[in-house]
N, C-alpha and C positions, 0 to 999 in steps of 0.2 A: 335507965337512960342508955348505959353503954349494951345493954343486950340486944335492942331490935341492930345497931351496926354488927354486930358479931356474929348475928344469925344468919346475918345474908351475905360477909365472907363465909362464915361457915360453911353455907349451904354452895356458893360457889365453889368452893375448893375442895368440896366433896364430887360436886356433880362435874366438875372440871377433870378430878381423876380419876373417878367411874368411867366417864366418856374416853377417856384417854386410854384405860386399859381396855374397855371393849374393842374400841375403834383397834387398836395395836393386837387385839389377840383376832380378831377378823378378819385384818391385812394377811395375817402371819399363816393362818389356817387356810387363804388362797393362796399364799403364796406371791402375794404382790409386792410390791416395794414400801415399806414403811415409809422412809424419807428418799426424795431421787437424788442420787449420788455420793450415797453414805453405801459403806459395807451394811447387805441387810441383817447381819449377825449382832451387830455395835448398833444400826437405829433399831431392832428390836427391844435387845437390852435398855438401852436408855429411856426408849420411850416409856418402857414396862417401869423400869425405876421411879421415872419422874409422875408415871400416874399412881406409883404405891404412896410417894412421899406428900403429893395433894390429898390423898384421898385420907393420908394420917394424918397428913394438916388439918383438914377439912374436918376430920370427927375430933379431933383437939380441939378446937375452937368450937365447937358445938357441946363440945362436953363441959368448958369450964362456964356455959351459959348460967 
């Protein structure tokens, strides 16, 4: 009962921070601005952070399925 809800956060917060590092490693390799009006040194870092720690979320909750 609790596994099909856990498969589809799961699955969201995997592909949440997948997308999140692609998108962030794309930006970075043009050279464009991750976020407008942050240092793009601190929104790189952060955004890279925040899509390692979804994408750990994301296979946690898929593992303890």
């Amino acid at each position: 009962m609790e596994s099909g809800p856990a498969a589809i956060g799961g699955s969201v917060f995997a592909l949440f921070g997948a997308a999140l590092l692609i998108w962030t490693g794309a930006r970075t390799a043009r050279r464009a601005p991750v976020a407008l009006g942050v240092s793009p040194v601190y929104a790189a870092v952060l955004s890279t952070v925040f899509g390692v720690l979804f994408l750990v979320l994301g296979v946690w909750v898929l593992t303890g399925i």
